[in-house]
N, C-alpha and C positions, 0 to 999 in steps of 0.2 A: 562522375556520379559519386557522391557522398558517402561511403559505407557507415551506418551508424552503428554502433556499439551497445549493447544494455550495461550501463556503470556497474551494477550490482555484479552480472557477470561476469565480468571483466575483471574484478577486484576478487572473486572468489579465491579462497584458501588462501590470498594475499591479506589482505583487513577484514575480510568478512568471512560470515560460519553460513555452510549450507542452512535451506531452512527445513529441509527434510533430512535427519540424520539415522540410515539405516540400512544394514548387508541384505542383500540378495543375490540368489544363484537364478535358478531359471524362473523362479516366481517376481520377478523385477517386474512382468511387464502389469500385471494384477497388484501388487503394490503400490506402483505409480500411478495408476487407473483409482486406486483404492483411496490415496491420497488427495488426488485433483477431484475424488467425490467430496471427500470430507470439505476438503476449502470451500465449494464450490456449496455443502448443505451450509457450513455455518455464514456464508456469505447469503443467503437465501433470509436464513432464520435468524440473523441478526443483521439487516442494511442497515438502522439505524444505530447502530450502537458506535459508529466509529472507531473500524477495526483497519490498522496499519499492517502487520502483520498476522500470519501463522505459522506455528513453528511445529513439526510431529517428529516425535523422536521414537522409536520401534524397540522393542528388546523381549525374548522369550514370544510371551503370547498379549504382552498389555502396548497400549500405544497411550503416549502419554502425547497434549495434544498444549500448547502453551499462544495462547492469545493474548495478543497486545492491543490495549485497545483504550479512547479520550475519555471514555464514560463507561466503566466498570461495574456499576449501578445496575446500569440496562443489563448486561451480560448477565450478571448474576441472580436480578429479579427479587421481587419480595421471598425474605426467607430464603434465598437461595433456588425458587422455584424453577426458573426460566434457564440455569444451567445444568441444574438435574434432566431436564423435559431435553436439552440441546446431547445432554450425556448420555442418555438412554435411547437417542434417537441415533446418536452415531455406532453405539453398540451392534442394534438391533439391524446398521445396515452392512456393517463390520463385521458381525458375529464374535467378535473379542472385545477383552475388556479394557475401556477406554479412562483412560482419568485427564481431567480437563484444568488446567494452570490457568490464572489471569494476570497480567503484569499491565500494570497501569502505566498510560502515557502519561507525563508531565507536562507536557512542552508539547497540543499538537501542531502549535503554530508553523513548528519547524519539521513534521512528517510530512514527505511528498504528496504519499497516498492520502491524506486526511487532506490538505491543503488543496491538490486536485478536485477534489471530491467536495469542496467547499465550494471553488471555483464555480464547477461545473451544475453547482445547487443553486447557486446565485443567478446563473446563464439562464436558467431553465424558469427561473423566478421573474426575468425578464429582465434584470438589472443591466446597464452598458459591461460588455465585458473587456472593455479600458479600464473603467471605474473598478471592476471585481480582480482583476490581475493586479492592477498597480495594490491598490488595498492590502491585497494576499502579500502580496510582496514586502512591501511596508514593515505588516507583521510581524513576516518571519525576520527580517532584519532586526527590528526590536527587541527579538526574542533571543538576540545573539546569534541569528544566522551569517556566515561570514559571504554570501554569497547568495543568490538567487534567479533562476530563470523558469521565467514561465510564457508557455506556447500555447495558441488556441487556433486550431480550424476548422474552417467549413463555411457555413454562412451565416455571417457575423452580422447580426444586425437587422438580418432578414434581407440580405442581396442576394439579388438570381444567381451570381457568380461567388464561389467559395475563395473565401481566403484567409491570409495566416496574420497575425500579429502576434507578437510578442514585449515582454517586459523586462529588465535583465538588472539588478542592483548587486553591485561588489563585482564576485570574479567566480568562477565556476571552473576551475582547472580540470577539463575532463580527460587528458592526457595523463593525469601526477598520477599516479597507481597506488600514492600512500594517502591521498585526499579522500578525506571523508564524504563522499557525493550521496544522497539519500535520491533519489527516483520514485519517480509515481506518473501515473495516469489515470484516467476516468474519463467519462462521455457524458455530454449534456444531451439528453433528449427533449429536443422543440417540437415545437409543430410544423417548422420549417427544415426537417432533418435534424442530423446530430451530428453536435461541433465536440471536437475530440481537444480536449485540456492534457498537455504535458507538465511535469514542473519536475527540474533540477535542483537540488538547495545543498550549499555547499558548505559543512559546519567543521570544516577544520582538517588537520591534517592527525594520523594516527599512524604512529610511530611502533614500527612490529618491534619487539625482543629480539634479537639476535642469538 
């Protein structure tokens, strides 16, 4: 049997920063509770805006709450409406005072999560999901990705029986501990069930200070 890994895990406090950064004693388990709300509201109140990450950082009584995300427009809204409306609505489920960051993607050719999430829009769209993987893949390659794999199952196509294909361009070293490996997943909902999209994308290697 195959043990698999979360890359992102796996690399913690080696090349990567938690994305929740904050002390607790015995109030841990209401925090964490507190936090997988929050994801979980701005995930609701913005699906389309194309959000790769969330990052909350805690200190005193304020939670500073920083979103990464392809189209910053959407998040922010006319005038700034739409993240006032997201900021006041995490307050009010928080009880503390919430200030909300936006960091823009560049490139989201090359975020798992955005590219998954592509993927699995196209599936559902009915496009061949050969045709929607190789494409994605393509992409991110172009886009200076040094590496890419991408997974999809279920039933592909609309067969009685479920199965897996994949697409794989460059190298994806998921052993290297200093490889930069980005992760993501997402689910195509059909009307014949829902075929579950992974994608690897592998942009280099990240060299710690010593």
């Amino acid at each position: 049997m195959g043990q698999k890994v979360h890359p992102h895990g796996f690399r913690l406090g080696y090349i990567y920063d938690w994305n929740s950064k904050w002390y607790a004693g015995r109030t841990y388990t209401e925090l964490l509770h507190e936090d997988l709300n929050i994801r979980r509201t701005i995930a609701q109140t913005l699906p389309d805006a194309g959000i790769a990450k969330v990052e909350i950082e805690r200190n005193a009584n304020q939670i500073t709450v920083t979103i990464s995300t392809a189209r910053p427009g959407i998040v922010i809204g006319r005038g700034g409406q739409r993240v006032d409306e997201l900021r006041n609505g995490l307050e009010s489920d928080t009880g503390k005072k919430v200030r909300v960051n936006i960091s823009e993607i560049r490139l989201p050719e090359v975020e798992a999560p955005l590219v998954a999430r592509a993927v699995a829009e196209q599936i559902e769209r009915r496009v061949s999901h050969r045709r929607a993987i190789t494409q994605a893949a393509l992409r991110a390659m172009q886009r200076g990705a040094q590496g890419v794999r991408i997974r999809v199952a279920g039933r592909l196509g609309g067969s009685d029986m479920s199965r897996t294909d994949q697409e794989r361009q460059g190298r994806v070293p998921l052993h290297t501990l200093k490889a930069d490996v980005d992760y993501g997943t997402s689910e195509a909902r059909t009307t014949l069930g829902r075929i579950g999209v992974k994608v690897w994308i592998y942009k280099g290697d990240k060299i710690t200070p010593r």
